[in-house]
PAGU-411846 format. One line per field, with one value per residue (C-alpha): residue number from 0; x, y, z. Coordinates in Angstrom, 3 decimals, decimal comma, m for minus. Layout:
nr = [NUM  ...] .
east = [X  ...] .
north = [Y  ...] .
up = [Z  ...] .
END
This chain:
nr = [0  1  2  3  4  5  6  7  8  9  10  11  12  13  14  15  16  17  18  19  20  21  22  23  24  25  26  27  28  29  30  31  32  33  34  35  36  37  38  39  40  41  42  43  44  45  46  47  48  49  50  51  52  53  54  55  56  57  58  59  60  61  62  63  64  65  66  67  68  69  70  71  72  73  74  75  76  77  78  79  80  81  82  83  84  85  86  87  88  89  90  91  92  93  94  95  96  97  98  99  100  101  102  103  104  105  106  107  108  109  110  111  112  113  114  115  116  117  118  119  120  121  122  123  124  125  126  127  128  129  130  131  132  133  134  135  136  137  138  139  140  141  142  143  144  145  146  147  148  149  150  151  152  153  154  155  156  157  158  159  160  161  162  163  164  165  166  167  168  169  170  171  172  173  174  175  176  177  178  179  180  181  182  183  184  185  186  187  188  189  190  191  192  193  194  195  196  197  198  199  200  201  202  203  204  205  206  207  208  209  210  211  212  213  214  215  216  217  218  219  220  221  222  223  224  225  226  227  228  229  230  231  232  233  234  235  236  237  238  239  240  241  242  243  244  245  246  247  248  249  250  251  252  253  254  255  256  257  258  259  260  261  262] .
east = [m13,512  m11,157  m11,019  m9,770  m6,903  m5,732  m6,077  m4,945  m4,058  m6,933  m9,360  m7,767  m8,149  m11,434  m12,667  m10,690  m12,258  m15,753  m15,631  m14,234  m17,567  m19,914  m19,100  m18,688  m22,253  m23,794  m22,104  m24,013  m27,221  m27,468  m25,958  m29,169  m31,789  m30,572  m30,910  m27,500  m28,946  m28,767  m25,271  m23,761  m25,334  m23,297  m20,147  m18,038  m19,990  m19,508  m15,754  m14,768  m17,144  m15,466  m12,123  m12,702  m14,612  m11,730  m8,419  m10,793  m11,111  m7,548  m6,358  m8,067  m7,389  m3,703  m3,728  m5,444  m2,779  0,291  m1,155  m1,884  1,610  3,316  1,325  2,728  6,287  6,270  4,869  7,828  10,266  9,301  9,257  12,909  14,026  12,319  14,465  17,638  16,507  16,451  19,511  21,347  19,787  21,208  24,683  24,501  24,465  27,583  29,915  27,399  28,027  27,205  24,538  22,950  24,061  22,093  18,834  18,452  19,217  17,165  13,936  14,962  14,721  11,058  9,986  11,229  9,407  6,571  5,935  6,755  4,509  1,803  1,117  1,993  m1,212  m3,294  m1,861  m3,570  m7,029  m5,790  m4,822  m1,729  m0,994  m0,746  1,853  3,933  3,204  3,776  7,224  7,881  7,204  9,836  12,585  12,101  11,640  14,821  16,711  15,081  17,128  20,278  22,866  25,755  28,929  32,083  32,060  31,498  28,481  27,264  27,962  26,165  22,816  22,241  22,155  19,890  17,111  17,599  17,104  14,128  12,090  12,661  11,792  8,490  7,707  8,587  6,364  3,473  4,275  3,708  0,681  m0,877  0,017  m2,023  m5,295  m4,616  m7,626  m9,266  m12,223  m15,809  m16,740  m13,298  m14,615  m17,771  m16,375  m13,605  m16,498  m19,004  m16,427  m15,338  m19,218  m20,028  m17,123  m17,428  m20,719  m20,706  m18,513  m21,052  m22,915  m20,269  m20,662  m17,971  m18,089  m16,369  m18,450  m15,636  m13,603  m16,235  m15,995  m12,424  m11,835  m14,603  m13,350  m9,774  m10,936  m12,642  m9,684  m7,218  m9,171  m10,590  m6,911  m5,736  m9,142  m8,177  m4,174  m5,664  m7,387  m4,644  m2,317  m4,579  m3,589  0,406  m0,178  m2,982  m2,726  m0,373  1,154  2,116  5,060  6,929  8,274  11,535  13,894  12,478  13,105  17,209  17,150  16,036  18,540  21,336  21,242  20,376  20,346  24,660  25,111  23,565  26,768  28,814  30,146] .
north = [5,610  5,834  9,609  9,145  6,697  9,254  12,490  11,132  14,568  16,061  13,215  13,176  17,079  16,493  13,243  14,109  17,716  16,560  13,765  16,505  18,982  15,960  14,495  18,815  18,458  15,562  16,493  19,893  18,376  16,012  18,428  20,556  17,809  15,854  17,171  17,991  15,895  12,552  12,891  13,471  10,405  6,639  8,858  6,072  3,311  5,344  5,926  2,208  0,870  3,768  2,891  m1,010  m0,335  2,484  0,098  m3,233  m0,624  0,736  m2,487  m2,961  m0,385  m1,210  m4,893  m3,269  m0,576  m3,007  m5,256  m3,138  m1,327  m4,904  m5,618  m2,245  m2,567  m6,280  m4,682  m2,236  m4,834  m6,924  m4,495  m3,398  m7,549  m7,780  m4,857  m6,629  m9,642  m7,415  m6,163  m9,042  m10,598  m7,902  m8,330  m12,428  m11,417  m10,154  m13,165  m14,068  m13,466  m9,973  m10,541  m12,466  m10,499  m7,380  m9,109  m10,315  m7,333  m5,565  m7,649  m7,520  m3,292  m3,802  m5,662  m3,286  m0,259  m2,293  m2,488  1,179  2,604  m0,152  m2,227  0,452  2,284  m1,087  m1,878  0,564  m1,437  m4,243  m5,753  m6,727  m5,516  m7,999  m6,211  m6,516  m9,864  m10,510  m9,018  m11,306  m14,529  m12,665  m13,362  m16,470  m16,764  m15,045  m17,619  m20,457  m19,446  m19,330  m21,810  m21,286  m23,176  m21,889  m23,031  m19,313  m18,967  m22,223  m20,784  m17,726  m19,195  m20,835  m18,517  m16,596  m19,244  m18,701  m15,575  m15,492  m18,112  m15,985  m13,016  m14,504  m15,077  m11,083  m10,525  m12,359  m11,369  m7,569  m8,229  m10,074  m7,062  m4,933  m6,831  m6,500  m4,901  m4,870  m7,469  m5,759  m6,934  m5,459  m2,283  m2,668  m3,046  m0,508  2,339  1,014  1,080  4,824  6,073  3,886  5,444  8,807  8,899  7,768  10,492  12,620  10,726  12,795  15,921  18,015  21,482  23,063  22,924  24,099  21,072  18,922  20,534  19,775  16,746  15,449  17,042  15,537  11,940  11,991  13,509  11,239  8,021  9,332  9,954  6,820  4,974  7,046  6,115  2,395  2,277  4,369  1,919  m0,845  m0,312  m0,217  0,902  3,235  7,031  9,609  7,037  4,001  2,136  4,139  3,005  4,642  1,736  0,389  4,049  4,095  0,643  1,866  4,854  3,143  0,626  2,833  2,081  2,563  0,107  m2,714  m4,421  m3,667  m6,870] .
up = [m3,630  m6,107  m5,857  m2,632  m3,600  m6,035  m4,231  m0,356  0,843  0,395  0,897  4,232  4,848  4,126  6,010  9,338  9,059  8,637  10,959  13,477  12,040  12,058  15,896  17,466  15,519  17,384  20,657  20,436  19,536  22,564  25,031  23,740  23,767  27,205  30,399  32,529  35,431  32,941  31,964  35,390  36,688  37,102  35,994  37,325  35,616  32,666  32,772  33,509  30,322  28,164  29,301  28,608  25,044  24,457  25,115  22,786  19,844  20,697  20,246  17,281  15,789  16,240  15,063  11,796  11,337  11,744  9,255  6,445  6,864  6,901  3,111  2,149  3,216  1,916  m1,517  m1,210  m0,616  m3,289  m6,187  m4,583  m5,008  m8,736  m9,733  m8,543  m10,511  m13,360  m12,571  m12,208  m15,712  m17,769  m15,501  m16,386  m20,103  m20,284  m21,187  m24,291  m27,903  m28,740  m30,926  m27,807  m25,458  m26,650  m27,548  m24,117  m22,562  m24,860  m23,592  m19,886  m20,617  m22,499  m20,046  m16,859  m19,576  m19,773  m15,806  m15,886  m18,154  m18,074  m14,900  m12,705  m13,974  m13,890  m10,228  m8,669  m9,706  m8,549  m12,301  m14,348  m17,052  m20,562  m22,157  m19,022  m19,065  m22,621  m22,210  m19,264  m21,312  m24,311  m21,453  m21,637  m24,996  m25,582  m23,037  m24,312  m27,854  m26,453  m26,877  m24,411  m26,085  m23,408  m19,511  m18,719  m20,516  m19,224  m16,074  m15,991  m18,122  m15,555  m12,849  m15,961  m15,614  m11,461  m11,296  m14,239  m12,032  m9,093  m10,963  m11,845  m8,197  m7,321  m10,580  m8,713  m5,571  m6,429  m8,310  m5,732  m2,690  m5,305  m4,752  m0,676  0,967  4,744  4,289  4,805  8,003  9,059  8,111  9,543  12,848  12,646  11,510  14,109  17,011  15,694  15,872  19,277  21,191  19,794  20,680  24,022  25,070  24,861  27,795  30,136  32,028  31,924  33,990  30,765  27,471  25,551  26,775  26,240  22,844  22,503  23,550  21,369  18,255  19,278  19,756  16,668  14,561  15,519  14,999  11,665  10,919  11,517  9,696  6,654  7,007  7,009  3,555  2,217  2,988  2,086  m1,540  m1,915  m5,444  m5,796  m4,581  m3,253  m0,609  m2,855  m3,642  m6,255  m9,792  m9,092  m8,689  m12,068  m13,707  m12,286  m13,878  m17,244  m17,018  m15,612  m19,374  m22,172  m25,837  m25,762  m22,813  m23,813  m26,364  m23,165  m21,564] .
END
């Protein structure tokens, strides 16, 4: 499974392919082993239970799809607003002594490395990472030192602490949308209503075998498309479609080593 999270375009080559392979398969076995006479009978019976099971999985399928792609855009958003809490920390620093001023800027850069280069990686199993979080709690520790003697610094130490308790909830925020999954019976019936529908299309009798053919293989395509799109999105952290690091990288290069005695 994890294979899959980390190579999505061709996991998805291959399970849409052989889910196409795999119902053409079954289609040609039971036009083979079922007599003509069986599927053209109750056609009409046939059509309106497809087309009521078809729109209840359609549906389904659609509830399941706009959820996991809200989890991943929340994700998104939420890494986006922790960077701007970083941001803004290393902006708040500014009016304090240098000495201050460089140390706590200093630990708001480990810490945005630290995510970078360490929890990113554990994210995509669902974990955070201790070093991240050990460079989280040196914020603090570094805030909890200062002493803020003018009305400016006053000022803007507070709006520090603000922004660090709000950073904390963006921190746990993210780390939680990396444990997001679709629950096990979800699957169940997601897989069971992708076999049961493909399957009873081949109940019909269609005067063309080669559209038979087709339409079968394009049915099953699409919806093991969209069943793949759903775990890939199920994990906003893991794979070739995941939340990227980026905004925490422009940080980093936006403050290097000569920026951070700048007021």
């Amino acid at each position: 499974m994890n294979y899959l999270r980390d190579h999505t375009v061709l996991a998805a080559i291959v399970v849409v392919v052989g889910s196409t392979v795999l119902g053409v398969a079954g289609l040609l076995v039971t036009l083979r082993v079922t007599p003509r006479s069986l599927r053209s009978e109750d056609t009409e019976v046939k059509a309106a239970f497809l087309s009521m099971v078809g729109v209840l999985y359609a549906i389904l399928l659609a509830f399941v799809v706009v959820a996991v792609w809200s989890d991943f855009s929340d994700a998104a958003q939420t890494s986006q607003l922790e960077v701007t809490r970083l941001a803004n920390l290393l902006r708040d620093a500014g009016p304090l002594p240098v000495a201050d001023r460089v140390a706590v800027r200093r630990d708001v850069l480990t810490y945005t490395r630290r995510v970078v280069d360490d929890e990113w990686p554990t994210m995509a199993e669902g974990r955070e990472s201790p070093a991240a979080a050990a460079a989280y709690r040196g914020i603090w520790s570094a805030h909890y030192r200062l002493r803020p003697t003018t009305e400016a610094q006053r000022a803007f130490y507070g709006e520090a602490v603000t922004r660090i308790n709000d950073l904390g909830q963006n921190r746990r925020l993210r780390i939680i949308s990396s444990r997001s999954t679709v629950s096990a019976p979800m699957w169940i019936l997601l897989i069971a209503g992708f076999v049961a529908s493909t399957v009873f299309t081949y109940l019909f009798d269609f005067s063309s075998r080669t559209i038979h053919v087709l339409s079968v293989a394009t049915i099953t395509g699409l919806t093991a498309f969209v069943l793949f799109l759903i775990y890939a999105l199920q994990h906003p952290f893991a794979g070739s479609i995941a939340v990227s690091p980026a905004p925490y990288v422009e940080l980093l290069q936006q403050w290097g080593p000569a920026t951070l005695g700048r007021p």
